[in-house]
Each structure stands twice: as structure tokens, then as C-alpha cells.
C-alpha positions as CSV (number, residue, x, y, z in Angstrom):
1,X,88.6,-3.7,-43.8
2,X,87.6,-0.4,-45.3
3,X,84.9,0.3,-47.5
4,X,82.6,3.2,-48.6
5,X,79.4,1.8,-47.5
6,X,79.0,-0.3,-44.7
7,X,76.5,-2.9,-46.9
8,X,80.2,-3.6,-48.5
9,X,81.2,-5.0,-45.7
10,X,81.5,-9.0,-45.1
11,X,78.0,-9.4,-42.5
12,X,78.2,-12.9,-40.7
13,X,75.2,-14.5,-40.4
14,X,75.0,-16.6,-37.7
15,X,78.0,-18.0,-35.1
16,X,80.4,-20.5,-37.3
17,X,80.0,-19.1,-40.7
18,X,83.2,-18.7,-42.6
19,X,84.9,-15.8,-44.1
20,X,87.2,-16.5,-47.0
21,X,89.7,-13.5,-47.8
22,X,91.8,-13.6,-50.7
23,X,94.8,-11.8,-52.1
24,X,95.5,-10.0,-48.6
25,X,98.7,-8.4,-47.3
26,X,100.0,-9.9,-44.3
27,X,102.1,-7.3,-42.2
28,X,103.0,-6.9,-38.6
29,X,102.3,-3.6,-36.3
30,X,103.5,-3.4,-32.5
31,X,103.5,-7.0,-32.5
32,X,100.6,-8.2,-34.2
33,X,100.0,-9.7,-37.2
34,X,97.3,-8.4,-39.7
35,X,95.6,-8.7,-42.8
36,X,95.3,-5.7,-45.5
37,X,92.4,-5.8,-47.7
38,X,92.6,-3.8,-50.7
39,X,89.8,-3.0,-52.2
40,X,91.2,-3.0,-55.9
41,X,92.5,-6.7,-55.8
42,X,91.3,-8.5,-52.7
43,X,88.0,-10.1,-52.6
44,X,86.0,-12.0,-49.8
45,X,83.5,-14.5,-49.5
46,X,81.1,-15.8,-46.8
47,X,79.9,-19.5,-46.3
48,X,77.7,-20.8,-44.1
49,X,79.6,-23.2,-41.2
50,X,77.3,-25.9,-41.9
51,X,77.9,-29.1,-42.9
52,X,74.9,-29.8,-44.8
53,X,74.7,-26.7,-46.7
54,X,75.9,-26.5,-50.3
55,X,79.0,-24.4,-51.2
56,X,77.8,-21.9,-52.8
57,X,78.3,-18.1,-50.5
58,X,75.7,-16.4,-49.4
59,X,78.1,-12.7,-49.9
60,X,80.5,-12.3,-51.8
61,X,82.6,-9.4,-52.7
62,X,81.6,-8.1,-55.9
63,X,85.1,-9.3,-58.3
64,X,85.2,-12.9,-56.0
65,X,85.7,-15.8,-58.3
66,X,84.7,-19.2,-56.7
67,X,87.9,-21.8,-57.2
68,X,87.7,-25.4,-57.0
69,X,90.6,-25.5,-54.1
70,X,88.3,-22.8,-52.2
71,X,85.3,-25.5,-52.0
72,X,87.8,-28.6,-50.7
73,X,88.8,-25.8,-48.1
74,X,85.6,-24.8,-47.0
75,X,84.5,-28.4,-46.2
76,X,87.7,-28.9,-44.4
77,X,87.1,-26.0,-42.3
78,X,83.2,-27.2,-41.5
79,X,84.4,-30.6,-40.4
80,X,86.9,-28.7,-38.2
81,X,84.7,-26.9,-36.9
82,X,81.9,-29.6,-35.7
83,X,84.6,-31.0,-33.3
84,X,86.1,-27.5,-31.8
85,X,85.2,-27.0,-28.2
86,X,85.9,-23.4,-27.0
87,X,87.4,-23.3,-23.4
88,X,85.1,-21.3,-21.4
89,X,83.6,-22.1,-18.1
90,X,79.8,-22.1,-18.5
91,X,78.9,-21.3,-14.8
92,X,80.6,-17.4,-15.5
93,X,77.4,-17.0,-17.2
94,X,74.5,-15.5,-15.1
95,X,70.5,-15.8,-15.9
96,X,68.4,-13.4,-16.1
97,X,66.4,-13.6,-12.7
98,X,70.7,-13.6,-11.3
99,X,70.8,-9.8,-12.1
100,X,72.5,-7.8,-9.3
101,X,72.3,-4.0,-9.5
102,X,75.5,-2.2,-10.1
103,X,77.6,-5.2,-11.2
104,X,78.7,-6.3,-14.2
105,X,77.7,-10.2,-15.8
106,X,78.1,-12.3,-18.1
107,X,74.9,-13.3,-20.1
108,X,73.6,-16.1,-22.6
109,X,70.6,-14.8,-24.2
110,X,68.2,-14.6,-27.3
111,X,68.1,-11.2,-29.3
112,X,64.2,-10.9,-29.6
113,X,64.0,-7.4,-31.1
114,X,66.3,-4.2,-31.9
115,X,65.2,-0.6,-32.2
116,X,66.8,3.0,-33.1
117,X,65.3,6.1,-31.9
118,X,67.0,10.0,-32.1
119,X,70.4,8.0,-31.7
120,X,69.2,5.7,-29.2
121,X,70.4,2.1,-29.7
122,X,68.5,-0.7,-27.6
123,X,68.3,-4.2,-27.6
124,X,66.1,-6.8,-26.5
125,X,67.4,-9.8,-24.8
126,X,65.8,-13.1,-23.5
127,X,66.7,-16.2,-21.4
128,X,63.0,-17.8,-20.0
129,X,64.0,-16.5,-16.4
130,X,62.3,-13.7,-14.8
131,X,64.1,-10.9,-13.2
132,X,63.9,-10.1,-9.1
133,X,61.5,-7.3,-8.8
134,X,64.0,-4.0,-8.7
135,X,63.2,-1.3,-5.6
136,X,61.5,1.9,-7.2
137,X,61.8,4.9,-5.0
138,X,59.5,7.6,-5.6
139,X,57.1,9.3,-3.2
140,X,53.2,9.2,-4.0
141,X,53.5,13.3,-4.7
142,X,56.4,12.6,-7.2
143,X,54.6,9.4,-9.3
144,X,51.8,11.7,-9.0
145,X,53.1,14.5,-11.0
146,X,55.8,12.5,-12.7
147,X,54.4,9.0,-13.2
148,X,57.0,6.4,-14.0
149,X,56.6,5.5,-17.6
150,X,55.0,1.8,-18.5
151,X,57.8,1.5,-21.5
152,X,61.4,3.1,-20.8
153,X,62.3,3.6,-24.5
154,X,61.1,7.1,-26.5
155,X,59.8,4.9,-29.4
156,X,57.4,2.3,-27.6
157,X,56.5,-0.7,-28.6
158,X,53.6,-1.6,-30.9
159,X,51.6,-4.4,-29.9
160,X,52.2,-5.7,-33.3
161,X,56.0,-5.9,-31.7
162,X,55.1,-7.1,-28.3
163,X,53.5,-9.6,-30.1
164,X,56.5,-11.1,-31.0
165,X,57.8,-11.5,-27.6
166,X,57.7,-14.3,-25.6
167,X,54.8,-14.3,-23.3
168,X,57.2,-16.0,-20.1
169,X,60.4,-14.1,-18.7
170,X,61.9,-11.2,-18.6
171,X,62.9,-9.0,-21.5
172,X,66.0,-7.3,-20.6
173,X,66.5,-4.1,-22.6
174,X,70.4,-3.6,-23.3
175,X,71.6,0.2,-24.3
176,X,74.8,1.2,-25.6
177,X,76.9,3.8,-23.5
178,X,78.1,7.0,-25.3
179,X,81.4,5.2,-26.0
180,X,80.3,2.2,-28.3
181,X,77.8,3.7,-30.1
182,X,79.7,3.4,-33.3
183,X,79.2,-0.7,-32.6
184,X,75.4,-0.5,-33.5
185,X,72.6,-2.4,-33.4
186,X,73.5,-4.0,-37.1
187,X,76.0,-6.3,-34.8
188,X,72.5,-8.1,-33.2
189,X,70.4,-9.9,-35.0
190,X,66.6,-10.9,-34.2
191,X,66.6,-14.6,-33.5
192,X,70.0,-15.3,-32.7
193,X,71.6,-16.5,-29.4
194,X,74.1,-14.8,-28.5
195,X,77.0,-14.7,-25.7
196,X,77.4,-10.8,-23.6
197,X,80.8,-10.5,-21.9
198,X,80.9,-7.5,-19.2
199,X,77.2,-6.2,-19.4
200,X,76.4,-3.1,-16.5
201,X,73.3,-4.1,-14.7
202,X,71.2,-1.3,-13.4
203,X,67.9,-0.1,-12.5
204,X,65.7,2.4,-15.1
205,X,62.5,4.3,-13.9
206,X,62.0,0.6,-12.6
207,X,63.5,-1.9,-15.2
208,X,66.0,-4.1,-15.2
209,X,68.5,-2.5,-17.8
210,X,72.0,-4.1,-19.3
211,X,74.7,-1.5,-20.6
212,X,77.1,-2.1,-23.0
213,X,80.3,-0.5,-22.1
214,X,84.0,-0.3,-24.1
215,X,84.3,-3.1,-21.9
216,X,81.6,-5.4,-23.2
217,X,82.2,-7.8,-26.2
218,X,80.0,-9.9,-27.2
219,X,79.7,-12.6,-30.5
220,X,77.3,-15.3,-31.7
221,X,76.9,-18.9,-30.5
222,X,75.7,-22.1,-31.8
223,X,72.1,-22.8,-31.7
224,X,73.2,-26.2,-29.7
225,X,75.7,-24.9,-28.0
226,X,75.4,-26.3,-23.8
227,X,74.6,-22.9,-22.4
228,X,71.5,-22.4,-25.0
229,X,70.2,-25.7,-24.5
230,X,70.6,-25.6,-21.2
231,X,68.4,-22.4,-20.9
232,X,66.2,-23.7,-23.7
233,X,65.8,-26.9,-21.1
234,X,65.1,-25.0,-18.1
235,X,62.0,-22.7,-20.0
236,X,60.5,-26.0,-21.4
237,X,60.5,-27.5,-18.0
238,X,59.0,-24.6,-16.7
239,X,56.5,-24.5,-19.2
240,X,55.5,-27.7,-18.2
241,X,54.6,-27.0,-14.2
242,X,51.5,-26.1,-12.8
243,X,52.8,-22.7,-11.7
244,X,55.7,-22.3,-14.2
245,X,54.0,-19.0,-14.9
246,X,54.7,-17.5,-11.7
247,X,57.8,-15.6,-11.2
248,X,60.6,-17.4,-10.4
249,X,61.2,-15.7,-7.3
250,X,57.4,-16.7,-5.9
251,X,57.9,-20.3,-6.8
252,X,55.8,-22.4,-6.1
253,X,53.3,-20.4,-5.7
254,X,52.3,-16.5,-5.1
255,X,50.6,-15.6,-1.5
256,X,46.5,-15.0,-2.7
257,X,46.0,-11.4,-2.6
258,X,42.3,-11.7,-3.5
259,X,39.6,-14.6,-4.0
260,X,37.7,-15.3,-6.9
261,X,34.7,-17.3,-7.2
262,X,36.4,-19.9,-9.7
263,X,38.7,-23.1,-9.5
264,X,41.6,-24.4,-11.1
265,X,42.4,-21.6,-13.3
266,X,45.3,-21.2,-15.2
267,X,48.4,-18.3,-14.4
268,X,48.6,-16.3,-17.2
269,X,51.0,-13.4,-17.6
270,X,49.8,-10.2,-18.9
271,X,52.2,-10.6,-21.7
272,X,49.5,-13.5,-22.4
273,X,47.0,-11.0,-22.6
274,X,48.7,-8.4,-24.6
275,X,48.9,-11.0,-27.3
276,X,45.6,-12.5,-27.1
277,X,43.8,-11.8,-30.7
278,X,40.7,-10.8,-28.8
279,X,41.7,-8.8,-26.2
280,X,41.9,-4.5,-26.2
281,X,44.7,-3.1,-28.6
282,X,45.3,-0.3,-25.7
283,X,44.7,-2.3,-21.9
284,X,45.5,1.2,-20.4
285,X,42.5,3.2,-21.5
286,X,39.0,2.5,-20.1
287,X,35.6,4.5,-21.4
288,X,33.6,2.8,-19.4
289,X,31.4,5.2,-16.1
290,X,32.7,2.4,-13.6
291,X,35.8,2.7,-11.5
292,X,38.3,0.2,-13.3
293,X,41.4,-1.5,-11.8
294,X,44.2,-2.0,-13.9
295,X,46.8,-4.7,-12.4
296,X,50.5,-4.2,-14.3
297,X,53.4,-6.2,-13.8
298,X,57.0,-5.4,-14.4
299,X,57.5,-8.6,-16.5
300,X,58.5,-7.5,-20.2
């Protein structure tokens, strides 16, 4: 489909939604079989995939009339669709605190926030598993002169933004090689799981960073779909334990570094301190005439 402005475009909601095309030419081209949409006399609408939701589309293109044999075949297609089963094996997918450097994986996760900066494209992805710690090598002279930066992306992050992040696992930021630039950030939505075929792993000033390449594809999934519950099932559970706020790969429990005069205190993250209504807008700056520590953890 072609059209002057990308807003013309069909944009799918969420994975399952329908798109209804109508006066299309069918043709064939090396083999394939495709759909023409002229923008004179074809039209398009887009429905939501569920059941329980009127029939009525949420886009449409703007000469669509709504027929009474489109509304028998849209609830046709949404009963179809509640018993389809997509044949994939599940245990491709790799969590989160799975990352290998320099390989490429297959990931379930949550978009939790997108950003463009000077042509940047990143993403923000999200499974409730923490990431191994990654090797930084840099010599005390070098981090000296050239510290490594607390937030990898030229636009950082406003607390009103790291706000909205979950306070337990990793954030995995995802950037977009210079071959699928053109794909955007429009394609991920905030909120939506979503299923990432053939994402680069590597290490950045630090992070844990996912690249998509030409290679990568990715599409939406089902809210209840058995890979999203089952990482929805794992954070709960970890939510629950004692030390389910410890990193994953110090479970049980972290070696004590230092003592402290107090009991039975709760692990907190300093994700759960960033957000914390009373605490510091800025942790890193200190006017205080004491010698401060500042503990920082590679965690979002």
C-alpha cells in the first residue's frame, strides 16, 4: 500500500486485529500473489480481533462504507481466530537474564517506552528477568577522563519516564542498525507484548543492548498468549519471595558486603528509589560538605 502520508496508512493496534481490504487487484509477480490497493477505488477498514467488541472499526479509509456481509465476516474471522494455534516452539525464546554477547536470540518481551533522538531510534524492552552483569573494560586513567555514561542514549531519561518503568528487571534498550531504519519506532507500541525474531545482543559502554538487523522481524502477540503468561508467572512469583529483588544471578541471596545496624529489612532496587515520591529528583548530585557514597547498579 501506497499513500502520501504515512497517518493514511492501515496502523494495527494490537496482535489479532483485522484488516478488511476492499476492491483490490489480485496479480502475481515472480511467483507470488499480491494485492493492489488503489487509492481511487479501494478502501480498508480495521477491527478489533475481539470477540466481545462491537463492529464498528476503529480506522477506516476515508470513502469505506460498512456492509452488512462485512459484519457476518468479521465475526466469522474472530471466532476463527480464538481457536488458531501458531506452530512455534516456545523454548526458541530466550529471557532476558539468557543474553549471550555476540549472538543473536529470540525474545518475548513488553515494549515499556520508545524514544527518537538526531535519528536515533531506541526501544525499551522488558521481561521481569534481570540481565548477567556484562564485563566493562576500562582502565582507572581512562573512566577517569572518560567516565562511562550512567544512560547510553543522547536524550536521557526523565524521571518522569523512569517513572514508568518497572522497578524489578532489566530494561533492555533495542537500536535499529543503519539498514532498518526506515522500519521505525511507529511499528512498537508502549504497552504491548511483543515477539523479536533474530535480535544482536551486545555490550554498550556497559549495557546490555539488542540490535535490530534486516534480519530481525518481529510482530505483536496476544496478551494471553503461553510465552507472556508464562513470563508474567515467573515475575509474580518472584515478587512474592523474600529475596525476589535480588538479581537473579545472586539468588538466593547476595554475599553482605557491609553491616548495618538494622534487621529484617526489605531489598529494594534503586529503580525503587528513583521512583519513590519523596526521594531526590537528581540521586547523582550531593551539596552537602561530607564525603557521600553513591552505590549504582546496572539494573535499568
Amino acid at each position: 500500500m501506497f499513500a502520501k502520508h504515512f497517518e493514511m496508512l492501515p496502523h494495527v493496534a494490537s496482535f489479532g486485529d483485522i484488516i478488511q481490504l476492499s476492491n483490490v487487484m489480485m496479480k502475481t509477480h515472480g511467483g507470488a500473489v499480491y494485492a493492489v490497493f488503489n487509492k481511487k477505488f479501494s478502501t480498508f477498514a480495521v477491527y478489533n480481533g475481539n470477540d466481545n467488541e462491537g463492529l464498528l472499526p476503529y480506522q477506516t479509509y476515508p470513502i469505506f462504507i460498512q456492509r452488512d456481509v462485512d459484519k457476518k465476516l468479521i465475526t466469522r474471522l474472530r471466532k476463527w481466530f480464538i481457536d488458531l494455534h501458531f506452530d512455534e516452539d516456545s523454548n526458541k525464546f530466550s529471557l532476558i537474564r539468557e543474553l549471550e554477547e555476540g549472538r543473536f536470540v529470540d525474545l518475548a518481551c513488553k515494549v515499556i517506552h520508545v524514544q527518537e533522538f538526531k535519528g536515533e531510534l531506541m526501544g525499551f524492552l522488558w521481561d521481569g528477568t534481570d540481565a548477567h552483569p556484562s564485563s566493562i573494560s576500562s582502565r582507572l586513567e581512562d573512566e577517569k577522563n572518560n567516565p562511562l555514561p550512567l544512560q547510553p542514549e543522547q536524550l536521557h531519561l526523565s524521571r518522569g519516564i523512569l517513572s514508568t518503568f518497572p522497578t524489578l528487571g532489566t530494561v533492555l534498550r533495542v537500536v535499529f542498525d543503519q539498514g532498518t531504519k526506515e522500519h521505525g519506532l511507529h511499528l512498537l507500541h508502549i504497552g504491548k507484548w511483543m515477539k523479536f525474531i533474530n535480535v544482536y545482543c551486545d555490550v554498550n559502554g556497559g549495557f546490555w543492548r539488542g540490535v535490530f538487523t534486516s534480519s530481525t522481524k518481529f510482530r505483536y502477540t496476544h496478551d494471553k498468549d503461553r510465552l507472556v503468561l508464562e513470563r508474567q508467572r515467573l515475575y509474580n512469583e518472584r515478587e512474592g519471595l523474600k529475596f525476589g529483588r535480588n538479581p537473579y544471578w545472586s539468588f538466593p541471596q547476595t554475599s553482605p558486603i557491609t553491616e548495618v545496624n538494622y534487621k529484617d529489612l526489605p531489598v529494594v532496587t534503586l529503580m525503587d528509589i528513583l521512583t519513590y515520591p519523596e526521594s531526590s529528583p537528581d540521586l547523582r548530585r550531593c551539596n552537602c560538605s561530607n564525603s557521600c557514597l553513591f552505590v549504582w547498579e546496572r539494573r535499568y
